[in-house]
C-alpha angles and dihedrals in degrees: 000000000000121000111211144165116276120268137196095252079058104075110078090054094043097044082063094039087065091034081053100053102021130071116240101268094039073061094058107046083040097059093044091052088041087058098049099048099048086053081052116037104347084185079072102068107063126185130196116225128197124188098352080308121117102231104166142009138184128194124215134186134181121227127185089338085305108121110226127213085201102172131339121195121194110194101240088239081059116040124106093033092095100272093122092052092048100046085053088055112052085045088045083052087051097054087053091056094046089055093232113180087226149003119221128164124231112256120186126125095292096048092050098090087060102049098100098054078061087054096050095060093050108277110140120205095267085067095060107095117224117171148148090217110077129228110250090257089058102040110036 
């Protein structure tokens, strides 16, 4: 498995992958926020591929020299295999490079089934990110 950055030839499968894991209107707000951030930082969305398939993806985005886990998507042939751990780490590595003050994850109603991978590689609760203001991907 190779985790990358995200490229163009990437989308349509991609763009199933997410129809695949997330619910309609997870969809919606992720491809949004997916949009936004490659017009921005495209480094930032990276996706795992297996044998030449994209099987997983997480988008990132920096604000205000914070690193967010925005969303992360395991296709349901893949998970539990360590995707989803890989996929944290090289953004995790990216953040590093970039010098941000501190890593969260954000947490709203769709994020919530993959907490405690987060947990599990170390996040505490005071990293998860809830908020009424919304991250720049989100928000515009």
């Amino acid at each position: 498995m190779n985790v990358r950055s995200f490229q163009l030839a990437d989308y349509k499968p991609l763009t199933a992958l997410l129809e695949e894991v997330l619910t309609e209107e997870c969809y919606e707000q992720t491809m949004e926020a997916f949009a936004r951030q490659l017009s921005w930082d495209s480094e930032l969305v990276l996706v795992a591929v297996k044998d030449s398939e994209v099987v997983g993806m997480i988008i990132g985005t920096i604000d205000n020299n914070k690193g967010y886990y925005y969303r992360i998507a395991v296709s349901t042939d893949h998970q539990r295999n360590g995707i989803g751990r890989a996929l944290v780490s090289s953004l995790r590595g990216r953040f590093e490079q970039r010098g941000v003050s501190k890593i969260l994850i954000t947490a709203d109603e769709h994020n919530e089934p993959v907490l405690p991978l987060y947990e599990s590689m170390g996040y505490e609760t005071a990293d998860f990110f809830r908020s009424f203001q919304k991250l720049s991907i989100v928000a515009g």
